[in-house]
N, C-alpha and C positions, 0 to 999 in steps of 0.2 A: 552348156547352158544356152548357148547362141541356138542349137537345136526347139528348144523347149519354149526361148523369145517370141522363133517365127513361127515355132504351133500357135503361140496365143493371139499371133496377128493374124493369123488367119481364120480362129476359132472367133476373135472380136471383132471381126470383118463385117459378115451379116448384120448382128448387132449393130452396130456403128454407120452403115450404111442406109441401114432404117432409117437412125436417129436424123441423119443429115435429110433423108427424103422427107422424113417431116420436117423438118425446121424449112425446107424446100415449098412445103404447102403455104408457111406463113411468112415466108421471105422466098420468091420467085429468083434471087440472085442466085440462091444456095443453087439452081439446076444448073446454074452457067458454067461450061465446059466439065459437066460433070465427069466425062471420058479421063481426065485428066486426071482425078482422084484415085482410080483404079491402073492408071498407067498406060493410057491413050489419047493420041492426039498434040502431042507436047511438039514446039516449034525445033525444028532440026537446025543447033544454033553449036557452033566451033570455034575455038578458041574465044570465046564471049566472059568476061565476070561476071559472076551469078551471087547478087546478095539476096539473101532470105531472108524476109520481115515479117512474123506470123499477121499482126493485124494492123489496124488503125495506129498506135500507139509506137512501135517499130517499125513503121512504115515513117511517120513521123519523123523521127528520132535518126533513121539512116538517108534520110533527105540530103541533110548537110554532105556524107560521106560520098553519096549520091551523084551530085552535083560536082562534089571534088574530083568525083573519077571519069566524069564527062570531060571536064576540065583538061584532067590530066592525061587521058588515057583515050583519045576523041576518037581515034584509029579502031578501038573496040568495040561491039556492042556489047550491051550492058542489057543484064535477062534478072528480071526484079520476081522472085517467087510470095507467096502468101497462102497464106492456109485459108483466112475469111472472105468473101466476098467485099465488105467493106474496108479490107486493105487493100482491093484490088483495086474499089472505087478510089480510094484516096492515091496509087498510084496512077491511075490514069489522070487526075486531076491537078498535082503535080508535078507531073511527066510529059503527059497524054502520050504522043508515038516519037519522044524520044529514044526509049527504053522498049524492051519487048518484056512484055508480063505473062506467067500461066501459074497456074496452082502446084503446088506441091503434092504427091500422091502421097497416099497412106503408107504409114509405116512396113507394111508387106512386102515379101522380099521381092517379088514379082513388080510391083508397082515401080521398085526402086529401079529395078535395073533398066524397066523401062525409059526411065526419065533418061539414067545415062546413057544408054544406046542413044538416047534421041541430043542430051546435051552434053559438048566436051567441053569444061570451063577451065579455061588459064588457073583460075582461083576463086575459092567461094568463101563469100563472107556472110556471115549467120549469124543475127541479131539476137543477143540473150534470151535467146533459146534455149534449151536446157540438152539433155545428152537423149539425140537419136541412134540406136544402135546401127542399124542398115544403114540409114542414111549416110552418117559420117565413115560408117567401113566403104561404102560405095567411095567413096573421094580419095581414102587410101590405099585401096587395090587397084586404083586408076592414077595415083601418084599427081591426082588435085591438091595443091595444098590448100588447108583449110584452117582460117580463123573464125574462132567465137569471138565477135565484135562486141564489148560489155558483157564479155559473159559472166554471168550469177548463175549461184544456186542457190533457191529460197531453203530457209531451214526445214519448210513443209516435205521439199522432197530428199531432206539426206536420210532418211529412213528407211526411206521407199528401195533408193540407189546401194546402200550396204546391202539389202536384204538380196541387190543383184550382181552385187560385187566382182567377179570374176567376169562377169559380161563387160560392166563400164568399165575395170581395167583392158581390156581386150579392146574393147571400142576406143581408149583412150590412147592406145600405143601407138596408132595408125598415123603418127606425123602430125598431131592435131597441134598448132598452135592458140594458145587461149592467152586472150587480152584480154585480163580480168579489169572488172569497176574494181574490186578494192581486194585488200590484203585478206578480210576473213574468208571472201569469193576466190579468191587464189588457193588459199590453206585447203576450201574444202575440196578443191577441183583435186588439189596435190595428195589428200587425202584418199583419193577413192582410184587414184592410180596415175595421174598426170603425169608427164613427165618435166621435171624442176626446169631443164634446158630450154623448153616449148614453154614456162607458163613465167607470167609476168603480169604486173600491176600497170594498167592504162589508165585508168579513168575512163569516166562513162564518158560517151559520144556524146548523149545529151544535153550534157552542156553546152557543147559547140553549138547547137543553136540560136542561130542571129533574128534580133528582131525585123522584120519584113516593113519600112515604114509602107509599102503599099497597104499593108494590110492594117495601120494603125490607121492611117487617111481613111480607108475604106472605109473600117470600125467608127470611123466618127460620124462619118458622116450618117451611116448608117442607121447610128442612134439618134440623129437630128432626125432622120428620114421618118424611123417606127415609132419613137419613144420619145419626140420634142424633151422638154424639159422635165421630163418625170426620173424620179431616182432609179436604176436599173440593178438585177441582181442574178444571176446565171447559175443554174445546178445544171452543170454539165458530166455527161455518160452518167448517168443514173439507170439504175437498174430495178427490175422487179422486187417490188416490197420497199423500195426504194422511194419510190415518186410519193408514196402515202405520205411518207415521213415528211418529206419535200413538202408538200400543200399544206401538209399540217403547221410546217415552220412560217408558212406566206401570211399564212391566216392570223397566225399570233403578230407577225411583221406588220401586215397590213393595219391591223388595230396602233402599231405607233407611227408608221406613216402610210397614209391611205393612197398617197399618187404610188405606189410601188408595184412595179412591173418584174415579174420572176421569168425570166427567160428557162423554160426547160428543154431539156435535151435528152432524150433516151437513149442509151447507147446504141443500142441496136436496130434498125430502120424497123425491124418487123411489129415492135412496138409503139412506131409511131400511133399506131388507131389504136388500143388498148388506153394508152398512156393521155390523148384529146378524150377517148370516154371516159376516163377514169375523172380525169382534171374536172368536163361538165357534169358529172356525178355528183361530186362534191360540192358544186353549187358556185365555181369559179367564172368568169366569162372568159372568153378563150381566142385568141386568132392565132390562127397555123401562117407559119414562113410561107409554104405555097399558096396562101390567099393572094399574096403580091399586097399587103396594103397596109398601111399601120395598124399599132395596136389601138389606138384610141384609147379608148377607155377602160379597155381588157383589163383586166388584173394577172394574166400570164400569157405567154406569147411562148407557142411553143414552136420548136426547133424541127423540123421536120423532113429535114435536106441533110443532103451528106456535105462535109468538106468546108462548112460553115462555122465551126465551132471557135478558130481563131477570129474571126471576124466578128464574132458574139461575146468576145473574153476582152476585144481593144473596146466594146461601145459598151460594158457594165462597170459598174462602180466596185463592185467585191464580185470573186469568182468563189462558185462553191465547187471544189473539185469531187465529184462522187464516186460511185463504188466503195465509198468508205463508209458512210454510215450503216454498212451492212458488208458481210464478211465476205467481201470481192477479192480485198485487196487493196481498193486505191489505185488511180488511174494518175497521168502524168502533171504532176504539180508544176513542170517549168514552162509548158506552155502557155497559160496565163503569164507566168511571172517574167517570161523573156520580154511581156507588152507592160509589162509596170502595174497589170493590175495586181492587186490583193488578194493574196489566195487564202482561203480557211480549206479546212480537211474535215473529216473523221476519225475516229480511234483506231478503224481499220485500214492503214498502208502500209502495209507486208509486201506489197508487191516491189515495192522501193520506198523499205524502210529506210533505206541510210540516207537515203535524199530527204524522206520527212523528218529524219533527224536533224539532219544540216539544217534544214530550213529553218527548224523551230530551234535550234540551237543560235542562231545567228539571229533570230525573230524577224524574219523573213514568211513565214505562217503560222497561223492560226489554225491549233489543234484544236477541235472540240471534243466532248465526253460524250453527248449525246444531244437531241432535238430541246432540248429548255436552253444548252448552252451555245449550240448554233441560231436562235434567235437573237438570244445576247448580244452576242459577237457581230453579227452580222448587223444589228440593230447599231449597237457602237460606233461601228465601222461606216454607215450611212449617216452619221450626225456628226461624225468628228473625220471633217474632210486629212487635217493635217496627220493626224494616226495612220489614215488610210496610204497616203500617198508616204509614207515613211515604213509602211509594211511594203508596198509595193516599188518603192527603190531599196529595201532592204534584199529582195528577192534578187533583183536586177544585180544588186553587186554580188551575189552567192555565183551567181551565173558567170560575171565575167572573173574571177578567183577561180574559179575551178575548169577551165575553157582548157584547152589544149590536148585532150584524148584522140581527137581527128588528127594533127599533125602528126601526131606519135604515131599512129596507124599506117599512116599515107609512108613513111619512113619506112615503117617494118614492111609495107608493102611491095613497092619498088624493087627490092632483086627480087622477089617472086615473079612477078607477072615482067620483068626484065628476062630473067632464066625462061620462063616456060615459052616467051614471043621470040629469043632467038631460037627457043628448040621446043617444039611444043610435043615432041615425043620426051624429053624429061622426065 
């Protein structure tokens, strides 16, 4: 079957290659080290930890882990990989040249082995990510040991994963430790061929994120700087078909209070000029973050910079986390909520459903059904300061209850990269 994998990697090469040249036309990052994608150009790096964060959002999220293994492990260097160009931006901006950064090549068998000729890592840790075949056989025929750091698997892909069954058992056997988020994420990895000895429940990383008081300071002041005393309200990573629904809700908002300023944020940089024409279409007034100036009297202020997003979630009153209101998935609910603001959602967070369970079980967020009940809500939440700040320290304690996935890591970590630095042939 392992046969029949690498035909289709290499059959969905061209294809796939296209796809990324265009998105290259309308995002200039996408060409950057493009060599790398096909399996050239990678930094020739030995005995280094190598954590894999696919984008923004896992990048994010193994910051904290990040920083611990600088901390603890200073003797090493540390090789941060990423699929997006915008996690790349987000690690250069939380790193910049501490860390060395390259992209990750394509699943191809050829790609792969390139990477490892070019990198020897003590240990790789790989951010809930789902199951790459090459890639993680690459780390067991070279006797890298390797953890899934929060590993999940959404129920969208266990269908996909039986239909391939004898592969992801095979890919599984290779030494893989997996530090599952939760017990039904453990069950399904054990399922599909784990092995019981290798897999264990951690809890997600992302809790361990601490709040940054530079970044609340920053946040404040910031909102004094663009938005004086006007009420503030954030739809952050919003996606196409997305922002419609978004102006659509400001508009009805606006009619109950008229100083209201909608911070939008597109997730994707290539969207920023679709996303300002779409907003002045509609008949909204508009100032872009790279204007440098307040908004004045804008009615939306959009977000148009990378790596700003926390610093736009400590200076609004309620965060709308998006990719929910349209079947994304939902994007990271604890980053607002680590700053005390107010988070609401959408119907659609499958991507971490169990954290939008928690949240809303604990009422910590605000689920909505669809755009009549995110005006609501968010309307509510701008009139009744005490509600707000009781959803947003309700957040704050879900975060500190459920913290300690990092330590447990850092433990199980330790004779690994102990064993491999007395003997790195191991």
């Amino acid at each position: 079957m392992r046969f029949l994998y690498n035909l289709l990697t290499y059959l969905l090469l061209i294809p796939f290659a296209c796809y990324w040249v265009v998105r290259g036309f309308g995002n200039r990052t996408y060409f950057e080290r493009l060599g790398q994608r096909f399996g050239f150009g990678f930094p020739q790096m030995d005995r280094c930890i190598w954590v894999h964060a696919v984008s923004v959002g896992e990048v994010q999220a193994a910051a904290p882990l990040i920083r611990a293994l600088q901390e603890r492990y200073a003797d090493r260097s540390l090789l941060i990989t990423t699929v997006t160009p915008t996690g790349a931006a987000r690690v250069r901006s939380l790193f910049g040249d501490t860390v060395q950064h390259c992209f990750i090549p394509f699943e191809f068998p050829n790609a792969v082995r390139s990477f490892y000729r070019n990198v020897n890592p003590q240990a790789a840790l790989i951010m809930e990510t789902e199951i790459w075949p090459n890639l993680y056989r690459g780390c067991g025929i070279r006797g890298i040991p390797l953890i899934l750091v929060s590993a999940r698997i959404s129920p969208r892909s266990v269908p996909g994963y039986r239909k391939l069954l004898p592969l992801i058992r095979e890919t599984l056997s290779h030494g893989i430790i997996i530090a599952a988020q939760s017990q039904v994420d453990a069950d399904r990895f054990l399922a599909l061929g784990a092995n019981p000895a290798r897999t264990c429940v951690m809890g997600n990383i992302k809790f361990d994120v601490e709040a940054d008081a530079a970044v609340l300071h920053k946040g404040k002041n910031l909102r004094a700087e663009l938005f004086g005393d006007r009420p503030v309200w954030i739809a952050a990573s919003t996606h196409e078909g997305e922002e419609e629904i978004v102006l659509d809700v400001h508009r009805n908002l606006l009619a109950r209070h008229p100083d209201l300023v909608l911070v939008l944020v597109p997730r994707h940089p290539e969207r920023f000029g679709p996303v300002r024409d779409l907003t002045e279409k509609r008949g909204f007034s508009l100032v872009a973050r790279t204007e440098n100036r307040p908004a004045g009297d804008a009615a939306v202020f959009l977000c148009d910079t990378m790596g700003e997003v926390p610093l736009f979630y400590a200076a609004s009153d309620v965060a709308f986390v998006a990719g929910s209101l349209v079947p994304i998935g939902g994007h990271n609910l604890l980053e607002p909520a680590v700053l005390g603001t107010p988070v609401v959602a959408g119907p659609y967070n499958f991507n971490g459903q169990d954290i939008a369970d928690l949240f809303v079980d604990r009422g910590a967020c605000r689920v909505v059904a669809g755009p009549e009940e995110l005006v609501a809500t968010v309307s509510e939440l701008l009139a009744d300061k005490e509600k707000a700040d009781r959803l947003g320290r309700a957040g704050q304690q879900v975060l500190d209850e459920n913290r300690g996935a990092l330590e447990r890591l850092l433990v199980l970590l330790e004779p690994l990269l102990t064993k491999r630095g007395e003997n790195p042939g191991s």
